[in-house]
TORDRENGU-150251 format. One record per residue: x, y, z of N, C-alpha, C in turn; residue in one letter; residue number from 1. Coordinates in steps of 0.1 Angstrom, whole numbers, plus 5000, padded with zeros to 4 digits. Each point is the difference from the previous one (the first is absolute). Last residue first. Layout:
<marmis>
n_px X | n_py Y | n_pz Z | ca_px X | ca_py Y | ca_pz Z | c_px X | c_py Y | c_pz Z | aa A | i NUM
...
</marmis>
This chain:
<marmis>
n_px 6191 | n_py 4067 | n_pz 2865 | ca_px 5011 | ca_py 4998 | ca_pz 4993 | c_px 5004 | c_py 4986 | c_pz 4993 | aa X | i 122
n_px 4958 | n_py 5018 | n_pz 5022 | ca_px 5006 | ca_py 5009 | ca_pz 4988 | c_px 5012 | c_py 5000 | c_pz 4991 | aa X | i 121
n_px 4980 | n_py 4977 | n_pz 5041 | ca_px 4996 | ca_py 4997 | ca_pz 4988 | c_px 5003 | c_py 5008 | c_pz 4988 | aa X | i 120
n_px 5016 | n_py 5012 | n_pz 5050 | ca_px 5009 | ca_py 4983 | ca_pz 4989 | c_px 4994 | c_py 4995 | c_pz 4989 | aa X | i 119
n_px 4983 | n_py 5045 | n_pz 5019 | ca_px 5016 | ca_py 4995 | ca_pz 4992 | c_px 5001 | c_py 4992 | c_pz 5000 | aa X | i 118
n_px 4960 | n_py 5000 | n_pz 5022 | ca_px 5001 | ca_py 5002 | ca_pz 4986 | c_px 5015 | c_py 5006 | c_pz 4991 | aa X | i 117
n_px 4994 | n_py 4979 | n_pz 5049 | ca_px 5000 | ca_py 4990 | ca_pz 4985 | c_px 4999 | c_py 5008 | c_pz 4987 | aa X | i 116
n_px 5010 | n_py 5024 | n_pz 5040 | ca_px 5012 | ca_py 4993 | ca_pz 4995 | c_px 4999 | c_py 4987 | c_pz 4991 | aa X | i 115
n_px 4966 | n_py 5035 | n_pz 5018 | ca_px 5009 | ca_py 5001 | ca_pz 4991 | c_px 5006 | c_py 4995 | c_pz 4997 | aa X | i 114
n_px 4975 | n_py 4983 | n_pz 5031 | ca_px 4998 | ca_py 4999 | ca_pz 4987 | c_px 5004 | c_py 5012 | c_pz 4987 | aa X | i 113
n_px 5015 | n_py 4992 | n_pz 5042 | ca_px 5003 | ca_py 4986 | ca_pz 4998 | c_px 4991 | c_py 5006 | c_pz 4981 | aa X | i 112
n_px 5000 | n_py 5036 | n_pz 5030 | ca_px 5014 | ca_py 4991 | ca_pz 4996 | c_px 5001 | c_py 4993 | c_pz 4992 | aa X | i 111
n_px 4960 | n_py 5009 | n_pz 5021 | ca_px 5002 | ca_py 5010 | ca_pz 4989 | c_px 5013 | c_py 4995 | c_pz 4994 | aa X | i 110
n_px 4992 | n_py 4981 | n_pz 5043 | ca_px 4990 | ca_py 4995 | ca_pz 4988 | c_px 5003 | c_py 5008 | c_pz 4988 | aa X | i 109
n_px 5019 | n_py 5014 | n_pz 5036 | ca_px 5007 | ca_py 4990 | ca_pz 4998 | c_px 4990 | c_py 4988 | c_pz 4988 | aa X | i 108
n_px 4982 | n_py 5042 | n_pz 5021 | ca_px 5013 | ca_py 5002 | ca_pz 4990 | c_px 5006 | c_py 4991 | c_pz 4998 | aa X | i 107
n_px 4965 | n_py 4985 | n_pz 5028 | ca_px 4995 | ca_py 5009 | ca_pz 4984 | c_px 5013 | c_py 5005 | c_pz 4992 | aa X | i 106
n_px 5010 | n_py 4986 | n_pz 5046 | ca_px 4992 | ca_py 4989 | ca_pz 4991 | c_px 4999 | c_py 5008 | c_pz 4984 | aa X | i 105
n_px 5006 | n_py 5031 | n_pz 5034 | ca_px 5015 | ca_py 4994 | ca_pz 4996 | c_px 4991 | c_py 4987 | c_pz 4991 | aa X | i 104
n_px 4966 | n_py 5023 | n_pz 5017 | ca_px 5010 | ca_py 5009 | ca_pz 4991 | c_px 5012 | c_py 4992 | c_pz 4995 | aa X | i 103
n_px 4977 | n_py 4980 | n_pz 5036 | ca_px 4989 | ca_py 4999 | ca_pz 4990 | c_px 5008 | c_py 5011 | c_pz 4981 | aa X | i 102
n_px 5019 | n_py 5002 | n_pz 5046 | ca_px 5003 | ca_py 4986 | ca_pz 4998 | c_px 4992 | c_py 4998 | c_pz 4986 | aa X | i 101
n_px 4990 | n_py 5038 | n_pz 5022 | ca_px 5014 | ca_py 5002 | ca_pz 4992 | c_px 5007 | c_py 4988 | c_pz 4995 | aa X | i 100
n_px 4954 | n_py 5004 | n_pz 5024 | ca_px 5001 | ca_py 5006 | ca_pz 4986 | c_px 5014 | c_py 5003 | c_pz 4994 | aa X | i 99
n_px 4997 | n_py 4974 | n_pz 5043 | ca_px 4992 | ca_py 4991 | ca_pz 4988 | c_px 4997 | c_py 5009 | c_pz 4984 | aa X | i 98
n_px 5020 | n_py 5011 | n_pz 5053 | ca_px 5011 | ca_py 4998 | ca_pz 4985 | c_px 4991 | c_py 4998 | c_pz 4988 | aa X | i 97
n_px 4987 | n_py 5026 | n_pz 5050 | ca_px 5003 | ca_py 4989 | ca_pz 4984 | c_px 5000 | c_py 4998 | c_pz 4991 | aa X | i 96
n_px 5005 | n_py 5014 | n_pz 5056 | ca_px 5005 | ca_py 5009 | ca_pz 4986 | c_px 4995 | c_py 4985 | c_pz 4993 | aa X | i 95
n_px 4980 | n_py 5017 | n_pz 5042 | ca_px 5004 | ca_py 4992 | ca_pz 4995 | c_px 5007 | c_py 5002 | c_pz 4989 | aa X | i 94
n_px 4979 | n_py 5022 | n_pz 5048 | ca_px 4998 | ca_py 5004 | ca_pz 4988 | c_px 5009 | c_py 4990 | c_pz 4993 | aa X | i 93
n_px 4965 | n_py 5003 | n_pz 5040 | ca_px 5013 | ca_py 4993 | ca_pz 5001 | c_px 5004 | c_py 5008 | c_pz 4982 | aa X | i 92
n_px 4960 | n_py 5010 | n_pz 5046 | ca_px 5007 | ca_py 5000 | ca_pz 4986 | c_px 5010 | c_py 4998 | c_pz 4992 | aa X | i 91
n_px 4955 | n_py 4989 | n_pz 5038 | ca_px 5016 | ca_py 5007 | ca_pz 5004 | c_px 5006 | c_py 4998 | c_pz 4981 | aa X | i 90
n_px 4948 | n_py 5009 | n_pz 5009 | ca_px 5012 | ca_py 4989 | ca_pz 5003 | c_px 5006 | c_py 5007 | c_pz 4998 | aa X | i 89
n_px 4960 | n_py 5015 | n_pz 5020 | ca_px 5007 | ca_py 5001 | ca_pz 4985 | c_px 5014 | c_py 4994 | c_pz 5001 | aa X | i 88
n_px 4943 | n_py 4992 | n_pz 5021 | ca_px 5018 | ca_py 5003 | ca_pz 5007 | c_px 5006 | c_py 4998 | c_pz 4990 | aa X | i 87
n_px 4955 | n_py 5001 | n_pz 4991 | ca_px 4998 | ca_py 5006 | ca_pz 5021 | c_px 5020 | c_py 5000 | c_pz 5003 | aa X | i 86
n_px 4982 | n_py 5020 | n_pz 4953 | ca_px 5004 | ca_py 4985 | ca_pz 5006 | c_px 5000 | c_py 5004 | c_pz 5016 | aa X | i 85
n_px 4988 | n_py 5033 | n_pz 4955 | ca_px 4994 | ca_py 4995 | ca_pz 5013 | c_px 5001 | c_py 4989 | c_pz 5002 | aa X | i 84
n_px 5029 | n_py 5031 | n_pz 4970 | ca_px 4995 | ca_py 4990 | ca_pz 4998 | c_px 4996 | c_py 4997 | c_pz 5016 | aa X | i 83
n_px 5020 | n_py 5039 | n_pz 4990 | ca_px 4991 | ca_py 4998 | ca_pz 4988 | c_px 4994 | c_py 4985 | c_pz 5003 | aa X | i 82
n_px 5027 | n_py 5016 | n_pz 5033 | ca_px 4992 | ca_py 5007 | ca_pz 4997 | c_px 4990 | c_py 5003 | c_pz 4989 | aa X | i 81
n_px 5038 | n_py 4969 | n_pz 5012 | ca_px 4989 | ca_py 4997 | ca_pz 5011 | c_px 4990 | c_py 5015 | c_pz 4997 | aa X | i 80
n_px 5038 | n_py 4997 | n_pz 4974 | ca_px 4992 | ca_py 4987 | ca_pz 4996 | c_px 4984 | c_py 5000 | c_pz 5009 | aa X | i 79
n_px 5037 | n_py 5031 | n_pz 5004 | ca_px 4990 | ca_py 5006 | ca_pz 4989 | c_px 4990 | c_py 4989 | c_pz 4998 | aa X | i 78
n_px 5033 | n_py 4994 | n_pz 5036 | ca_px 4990 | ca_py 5006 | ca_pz 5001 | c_px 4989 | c_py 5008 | c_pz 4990 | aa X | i 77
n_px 5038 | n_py 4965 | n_pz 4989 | ca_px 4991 | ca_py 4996 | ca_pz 5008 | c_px 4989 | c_py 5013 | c_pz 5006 | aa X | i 76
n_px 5035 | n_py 5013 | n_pz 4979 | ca_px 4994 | ca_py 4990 | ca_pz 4988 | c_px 4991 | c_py 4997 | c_pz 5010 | aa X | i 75
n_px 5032 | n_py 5023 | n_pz 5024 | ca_px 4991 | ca_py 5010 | ca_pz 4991 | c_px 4989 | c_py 4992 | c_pz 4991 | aa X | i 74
n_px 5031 | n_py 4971 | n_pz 5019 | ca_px 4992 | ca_py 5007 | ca_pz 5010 | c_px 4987 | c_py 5012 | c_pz 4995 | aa X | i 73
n_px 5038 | n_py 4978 | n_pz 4977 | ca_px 4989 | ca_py 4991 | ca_pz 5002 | c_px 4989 | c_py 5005 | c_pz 5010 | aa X | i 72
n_px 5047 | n_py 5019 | n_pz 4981 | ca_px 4982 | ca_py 5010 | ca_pz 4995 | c_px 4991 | c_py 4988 | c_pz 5003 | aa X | i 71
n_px 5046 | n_py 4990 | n_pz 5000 | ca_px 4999 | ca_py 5012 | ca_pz 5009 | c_px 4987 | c_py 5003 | c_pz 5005 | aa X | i 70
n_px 5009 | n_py 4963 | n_pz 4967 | ca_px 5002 | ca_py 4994 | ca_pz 5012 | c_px 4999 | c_py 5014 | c_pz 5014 | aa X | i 69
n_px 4999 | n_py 5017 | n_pz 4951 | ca_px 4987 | ca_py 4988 | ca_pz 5002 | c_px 4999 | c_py 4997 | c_pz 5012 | aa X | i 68
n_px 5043 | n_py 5016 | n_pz 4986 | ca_px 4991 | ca_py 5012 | ca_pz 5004 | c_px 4987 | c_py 4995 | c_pz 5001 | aa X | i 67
n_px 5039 | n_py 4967 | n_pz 4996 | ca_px 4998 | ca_py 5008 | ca_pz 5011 | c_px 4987 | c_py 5014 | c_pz 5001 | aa X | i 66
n_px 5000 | n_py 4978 | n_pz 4956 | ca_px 4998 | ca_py 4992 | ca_pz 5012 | c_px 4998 | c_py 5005 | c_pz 5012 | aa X | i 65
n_px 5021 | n_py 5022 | n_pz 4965 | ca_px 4986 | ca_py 5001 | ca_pz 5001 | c_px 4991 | c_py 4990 | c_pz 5010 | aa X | i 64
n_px 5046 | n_py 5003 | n_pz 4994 | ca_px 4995 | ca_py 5011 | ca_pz 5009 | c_px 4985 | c_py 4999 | c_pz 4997 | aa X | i 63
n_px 5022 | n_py 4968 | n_pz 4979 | ca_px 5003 | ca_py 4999 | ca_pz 5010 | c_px 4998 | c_py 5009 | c_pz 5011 | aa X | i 62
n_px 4990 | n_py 5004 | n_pz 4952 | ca_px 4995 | ca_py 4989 | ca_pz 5007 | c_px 5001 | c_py 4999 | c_pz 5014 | aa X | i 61
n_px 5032 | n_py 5029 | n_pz 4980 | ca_px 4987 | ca_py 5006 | ca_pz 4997 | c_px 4989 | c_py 4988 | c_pz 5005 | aa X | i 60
n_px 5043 | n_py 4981 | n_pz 4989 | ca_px 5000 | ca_py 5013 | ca_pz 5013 | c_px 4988 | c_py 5003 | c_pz 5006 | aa X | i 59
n_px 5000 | n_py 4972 | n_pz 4959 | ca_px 5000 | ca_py 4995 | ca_pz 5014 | c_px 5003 | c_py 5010 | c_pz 5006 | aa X | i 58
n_px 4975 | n_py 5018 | n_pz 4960 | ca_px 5014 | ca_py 4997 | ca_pz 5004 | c_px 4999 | c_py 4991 | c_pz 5011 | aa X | i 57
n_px 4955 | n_py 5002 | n_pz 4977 | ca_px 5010 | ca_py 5009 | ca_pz 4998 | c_px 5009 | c_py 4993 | c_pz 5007 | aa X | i 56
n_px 4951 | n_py 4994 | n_pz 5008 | ca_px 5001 | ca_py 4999 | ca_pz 4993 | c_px 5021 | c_py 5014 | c_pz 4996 | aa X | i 55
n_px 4962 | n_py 4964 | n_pz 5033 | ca_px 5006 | ca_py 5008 | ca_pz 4997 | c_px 5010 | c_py 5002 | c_pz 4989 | aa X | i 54
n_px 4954 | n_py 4973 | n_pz 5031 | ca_px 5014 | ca_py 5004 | ca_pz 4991 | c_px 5003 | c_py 5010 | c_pz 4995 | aa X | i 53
n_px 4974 | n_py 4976 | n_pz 5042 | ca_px 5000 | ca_py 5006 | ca_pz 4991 | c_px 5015 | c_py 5001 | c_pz 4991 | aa X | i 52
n_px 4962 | n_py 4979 | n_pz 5037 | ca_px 5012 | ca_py 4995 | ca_pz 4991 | c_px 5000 | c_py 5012 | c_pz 4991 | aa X | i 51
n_px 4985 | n_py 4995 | n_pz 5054 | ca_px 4994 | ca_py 5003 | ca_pz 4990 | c_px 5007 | c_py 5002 | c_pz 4988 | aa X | i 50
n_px 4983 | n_py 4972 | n_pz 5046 | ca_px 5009 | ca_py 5002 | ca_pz 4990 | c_px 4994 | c_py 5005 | c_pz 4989 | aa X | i 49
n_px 4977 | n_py 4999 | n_pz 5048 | ca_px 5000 | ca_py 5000 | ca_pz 4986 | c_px 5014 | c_py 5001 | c_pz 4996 | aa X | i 48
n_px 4967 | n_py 4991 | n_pz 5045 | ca_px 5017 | ca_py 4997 | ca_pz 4994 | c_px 4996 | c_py 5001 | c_pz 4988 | aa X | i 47
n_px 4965 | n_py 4993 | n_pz 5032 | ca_px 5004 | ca_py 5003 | ca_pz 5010 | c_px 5022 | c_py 5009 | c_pz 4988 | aa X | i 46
n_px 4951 | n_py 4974 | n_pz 4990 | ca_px 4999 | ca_py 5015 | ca_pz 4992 | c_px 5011 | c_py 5007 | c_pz 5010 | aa X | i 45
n_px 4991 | n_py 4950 | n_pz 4994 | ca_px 4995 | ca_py 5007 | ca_pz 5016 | c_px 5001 | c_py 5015 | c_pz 4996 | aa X | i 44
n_px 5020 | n_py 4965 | n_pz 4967 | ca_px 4986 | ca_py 4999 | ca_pz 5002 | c_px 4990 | c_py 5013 | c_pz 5012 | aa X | i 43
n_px 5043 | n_py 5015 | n_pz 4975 | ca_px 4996 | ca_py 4987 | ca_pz 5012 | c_px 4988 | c_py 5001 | c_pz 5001 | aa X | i 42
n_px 5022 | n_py 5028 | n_pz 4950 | ca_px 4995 | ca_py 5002 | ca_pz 5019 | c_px 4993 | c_py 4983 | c_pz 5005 | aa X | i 41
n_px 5026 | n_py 5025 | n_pz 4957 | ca_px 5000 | ca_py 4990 | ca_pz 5004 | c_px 4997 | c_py 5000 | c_pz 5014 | aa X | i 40
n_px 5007 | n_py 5029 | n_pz 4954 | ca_px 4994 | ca_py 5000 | ca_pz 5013 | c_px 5000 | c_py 4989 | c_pz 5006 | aa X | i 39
n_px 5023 | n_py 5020 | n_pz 4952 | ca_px 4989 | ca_py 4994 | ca_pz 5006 | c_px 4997 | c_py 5000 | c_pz 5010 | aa X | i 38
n_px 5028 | n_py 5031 | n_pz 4970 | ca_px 4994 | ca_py 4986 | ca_pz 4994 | c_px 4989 | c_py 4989 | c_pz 5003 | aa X | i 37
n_px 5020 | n_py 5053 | n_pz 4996 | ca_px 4992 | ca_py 4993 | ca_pz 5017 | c_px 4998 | c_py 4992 | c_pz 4989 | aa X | i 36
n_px 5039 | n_py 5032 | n_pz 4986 | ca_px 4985 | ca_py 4996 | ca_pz 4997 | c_px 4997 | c_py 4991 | c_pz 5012 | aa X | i 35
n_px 5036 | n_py 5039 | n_pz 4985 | ca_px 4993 | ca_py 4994 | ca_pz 5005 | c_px 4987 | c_py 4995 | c_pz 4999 | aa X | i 34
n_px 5046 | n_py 5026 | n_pz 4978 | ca_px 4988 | ca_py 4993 | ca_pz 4995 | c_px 4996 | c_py 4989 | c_pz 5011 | aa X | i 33
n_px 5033 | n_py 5041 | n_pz 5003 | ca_px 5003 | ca_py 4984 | ca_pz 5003 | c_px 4982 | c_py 4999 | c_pz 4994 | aa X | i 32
n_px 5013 | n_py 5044 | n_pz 5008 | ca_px 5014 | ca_py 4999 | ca_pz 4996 | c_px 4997 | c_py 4983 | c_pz 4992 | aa X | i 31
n_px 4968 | n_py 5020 | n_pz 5036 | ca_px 4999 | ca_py 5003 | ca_pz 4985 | c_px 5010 | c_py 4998 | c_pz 4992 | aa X | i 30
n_px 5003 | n_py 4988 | n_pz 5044 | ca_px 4990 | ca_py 4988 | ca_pz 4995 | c_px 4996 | c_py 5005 | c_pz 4985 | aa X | i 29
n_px 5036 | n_py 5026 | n_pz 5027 | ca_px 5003 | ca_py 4985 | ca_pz 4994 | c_px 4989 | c_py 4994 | c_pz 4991 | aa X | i 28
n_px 4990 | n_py 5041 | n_pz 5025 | ca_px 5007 | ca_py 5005 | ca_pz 4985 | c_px 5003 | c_py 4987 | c_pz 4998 | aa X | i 27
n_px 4963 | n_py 5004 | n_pz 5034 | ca_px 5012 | ca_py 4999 | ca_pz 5002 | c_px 5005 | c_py 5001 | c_pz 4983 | aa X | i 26
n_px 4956 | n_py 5001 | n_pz 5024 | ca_px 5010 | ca_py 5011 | ca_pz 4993 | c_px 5011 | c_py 5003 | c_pz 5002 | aa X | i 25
n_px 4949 | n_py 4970 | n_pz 5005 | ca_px 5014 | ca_py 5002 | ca_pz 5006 | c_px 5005 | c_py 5009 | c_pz 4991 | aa X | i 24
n_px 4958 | n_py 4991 | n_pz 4988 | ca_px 5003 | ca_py 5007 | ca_pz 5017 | c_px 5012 | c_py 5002 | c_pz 5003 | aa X | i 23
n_px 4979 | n_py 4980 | n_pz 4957 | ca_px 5000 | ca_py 5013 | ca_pz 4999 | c_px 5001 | c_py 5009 | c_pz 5015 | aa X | i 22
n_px 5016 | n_py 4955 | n_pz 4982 | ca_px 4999 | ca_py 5010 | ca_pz 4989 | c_px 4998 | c_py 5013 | c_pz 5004 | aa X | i 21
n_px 4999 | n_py 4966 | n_pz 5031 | ca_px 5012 | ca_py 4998 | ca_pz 4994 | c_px 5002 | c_py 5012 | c_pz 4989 | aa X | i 20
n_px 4957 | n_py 4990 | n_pz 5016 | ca_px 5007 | ca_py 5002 | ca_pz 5012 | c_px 5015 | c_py 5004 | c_pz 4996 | aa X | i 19
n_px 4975 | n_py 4979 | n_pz 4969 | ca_px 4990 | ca_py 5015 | ca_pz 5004 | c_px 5010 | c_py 5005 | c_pz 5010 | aa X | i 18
n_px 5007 | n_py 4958 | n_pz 4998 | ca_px 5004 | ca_py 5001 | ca_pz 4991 | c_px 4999 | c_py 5014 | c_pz 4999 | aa X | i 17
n_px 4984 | n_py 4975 | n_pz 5030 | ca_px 5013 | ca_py 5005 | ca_pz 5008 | c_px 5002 | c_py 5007 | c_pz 4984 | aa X | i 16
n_px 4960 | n_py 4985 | n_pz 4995 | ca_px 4996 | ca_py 5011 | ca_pz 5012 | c_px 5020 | c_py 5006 | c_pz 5000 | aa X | i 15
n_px 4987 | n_py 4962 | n_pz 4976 | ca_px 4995 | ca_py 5010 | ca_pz 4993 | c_px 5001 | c_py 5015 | c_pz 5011 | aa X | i 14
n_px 5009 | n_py 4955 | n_pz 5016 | ca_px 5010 | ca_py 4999 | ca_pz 4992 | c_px 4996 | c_py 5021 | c_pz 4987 | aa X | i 13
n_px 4972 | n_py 4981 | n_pz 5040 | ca_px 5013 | ca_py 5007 | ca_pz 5002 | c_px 5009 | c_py 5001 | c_pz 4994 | aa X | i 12
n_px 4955 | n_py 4977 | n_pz 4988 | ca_px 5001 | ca_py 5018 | ca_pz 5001 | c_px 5012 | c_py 5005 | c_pz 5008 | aa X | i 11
n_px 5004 | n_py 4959 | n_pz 4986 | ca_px 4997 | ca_py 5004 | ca_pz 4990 | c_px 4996 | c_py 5012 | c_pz 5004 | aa X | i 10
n_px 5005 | n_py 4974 | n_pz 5034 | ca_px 5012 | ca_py 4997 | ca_pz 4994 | c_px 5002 | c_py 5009 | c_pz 4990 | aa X | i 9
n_px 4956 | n_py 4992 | n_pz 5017 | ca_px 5007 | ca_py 5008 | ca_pz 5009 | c_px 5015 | c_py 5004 | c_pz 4998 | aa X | i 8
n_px 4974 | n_py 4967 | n_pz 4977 | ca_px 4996 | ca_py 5012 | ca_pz 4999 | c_px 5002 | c_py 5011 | c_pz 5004 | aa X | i 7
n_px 5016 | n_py 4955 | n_pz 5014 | ca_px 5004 | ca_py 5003 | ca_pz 4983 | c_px 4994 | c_py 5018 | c_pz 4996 | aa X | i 6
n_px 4991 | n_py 4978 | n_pz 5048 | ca_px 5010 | ca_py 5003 | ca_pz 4994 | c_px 5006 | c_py 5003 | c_pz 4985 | aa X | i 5
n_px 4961 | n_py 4983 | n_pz 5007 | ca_px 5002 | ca_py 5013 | ca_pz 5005 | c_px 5009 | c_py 5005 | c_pz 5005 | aa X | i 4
n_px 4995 | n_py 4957 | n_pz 4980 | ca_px 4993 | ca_py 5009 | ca_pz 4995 | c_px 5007 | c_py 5013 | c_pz 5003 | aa X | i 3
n_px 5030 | n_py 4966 | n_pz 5016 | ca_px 4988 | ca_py 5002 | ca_pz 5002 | c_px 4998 | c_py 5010 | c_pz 4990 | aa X | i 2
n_px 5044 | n_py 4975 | n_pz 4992 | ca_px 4995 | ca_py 5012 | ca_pz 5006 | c_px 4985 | c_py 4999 | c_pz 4999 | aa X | i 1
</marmis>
């Protein structure tokens, strides 16, 4: 990713977040721990993916999704209002795994090392 794209990445990754918290008002997104992990915009500032995760039941995930993929529109025109781009990309929303993958790891680490200090104990 160009410079300026990375910058640009970073004030929409902080902007949809604001956006997420405190515009939409939908009861799911407060129910569900949502976070904006990263931004990922084309060199050409024409396409952003924007990764986020979530936090709670798969059901609950799954609508939170669809209500993200609802509200891309709403997203995009808060974007183009706070942020002076001659053109505000189109907005893709992404689910990722990497902090629940990152969780499952760690308890599977915790495990392991409970399971040596009983076997030293005995």
């Amino acid at each position: 990713m160009a410079p300026r794209s990375q910058r640009v990445a970073e004030q929409m990754k902080k902007e949809i977040a604001r956006i997420l918290r405190d515009e939409l008002k939908d009861p799911r997104l407060v129910e569900g721990l949502v976070t904006v992990t990263g931004v990922e915009l084309s060199n050409d500032l024409h396409y952003a993916k924007v990764y986020v995760s979530i936090y709670g039941k798969e059901e609950l995930k799954s609508e939170i999704m669809k209500t993200l993929t609802n509200a891309v529109g709403f997203v995009r025109r808060e974007i183009s209002k706070s942020l002076s781009l001659r053109y505000t990309p189109e907005i893709t929303f992404k689910f990722d795994k990497s902090l629940e993958h990152g969780d499952y790891i760690n308890r599977l680490l915790n495990k392991v090392m409970t399971e040596e200090k009983n076997d030293d104990n005995d």
